[in-house]
N, C-alpha and C positions, 0 to 999 in steps of 0.2 A: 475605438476599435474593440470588439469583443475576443474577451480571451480566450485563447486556444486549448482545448478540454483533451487533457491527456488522461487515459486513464490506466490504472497501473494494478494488471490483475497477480497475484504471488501469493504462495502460502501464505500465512502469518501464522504467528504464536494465537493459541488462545489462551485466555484466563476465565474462569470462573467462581461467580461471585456471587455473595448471598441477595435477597435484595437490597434496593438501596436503602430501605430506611434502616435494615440492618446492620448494613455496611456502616452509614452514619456511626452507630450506635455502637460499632464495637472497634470504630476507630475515635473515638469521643474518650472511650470505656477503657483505651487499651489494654483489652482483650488479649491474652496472651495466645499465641498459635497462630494470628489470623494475617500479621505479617509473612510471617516463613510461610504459612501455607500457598501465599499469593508468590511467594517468591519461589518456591519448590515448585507449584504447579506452572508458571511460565517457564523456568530451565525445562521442564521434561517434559512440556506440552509439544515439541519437535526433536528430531533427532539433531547431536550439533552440526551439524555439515548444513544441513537446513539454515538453522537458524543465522550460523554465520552468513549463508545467502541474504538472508531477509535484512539483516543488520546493513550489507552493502547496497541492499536494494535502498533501506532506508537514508542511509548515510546521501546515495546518488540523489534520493525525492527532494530532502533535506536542501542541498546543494542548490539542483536545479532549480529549487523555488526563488532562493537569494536571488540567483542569476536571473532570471528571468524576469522577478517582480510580478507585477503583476497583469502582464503578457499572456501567462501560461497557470492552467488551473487543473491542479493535479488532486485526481483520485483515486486512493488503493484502496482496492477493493479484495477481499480475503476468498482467493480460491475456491476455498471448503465452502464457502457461504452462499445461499440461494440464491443471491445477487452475483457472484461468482458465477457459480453453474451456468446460470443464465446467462452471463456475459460469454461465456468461451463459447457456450452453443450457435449462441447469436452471428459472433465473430469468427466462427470459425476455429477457436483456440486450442491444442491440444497439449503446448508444454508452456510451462512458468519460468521464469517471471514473463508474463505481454506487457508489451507496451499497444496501444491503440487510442492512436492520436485521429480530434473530430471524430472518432466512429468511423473513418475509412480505413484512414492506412495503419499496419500491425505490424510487427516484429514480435521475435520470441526470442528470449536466452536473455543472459546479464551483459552483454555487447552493451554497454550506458551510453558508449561515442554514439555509436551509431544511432540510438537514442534521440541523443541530443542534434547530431547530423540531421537528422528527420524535422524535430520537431523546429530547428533553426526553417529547412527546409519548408515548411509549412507554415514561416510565421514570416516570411517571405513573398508567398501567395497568397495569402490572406490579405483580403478588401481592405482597403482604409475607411472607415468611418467614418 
């Protein structure tokens, strides 16, 4: 059976980072600043109210992976991001967190039952192989 392709559009945290051979080299090196700075820029890369969203968002993805196995193949994909943009246009999307399970059907808000309600829903109907 092929697994059922959830995809999971939500803000995230960004970090920014030097390149990688840098990065290498000045965690090799430890380089002083370049920890705290990756830790100060993800705290204040979102407001908290945000971030504590994203953390439940993650917590729920987290979860329903265990549960599901590997049934359900989940992808978060970061709002902000072209790949974002594109998604919400595509789908229709205009608030975060979406769910859009196979590419048809969608929900929006942190509802995770319902989520999960769906994607049980849809793994149901899905073909046997």
């Amino acid at each position: 059976m092929k697994p059922l392709m959830v995809e999971v559009i939500a803000y995230a945290p960004t970090q920014y980072f030097h390149c990688q051979h840098c990065e290498v080299l000045f965690q090799e090196a430890d380089v002083q600043g370049v920890k705290k700075f990756h830790a100060d820029a993800l705290e204040t890369s979102m407001p908290a109210e945000m971030m504590q969203e994203y953390r439940d968002l993650s917590d729920w993805v987290l979860n329903a992976v265990e549960r599901y196995g590997g049934r359900v193949v989940f992808k978060v994909i970061d709002a902000a991001s072209m790949e974002g943009l594109l998604k919400s246009v595509r789908y229709g999307i205009h608030k975060y967190p979406a769910v859009v399970i196979n590419g048809k059907e969608k929900m929006t808000g942190a509802d995770f039952k319902r989520a999960e309600s769906l994607i049980d829903h849809n793994l149901v109907l899905q073909p046997q192989g």
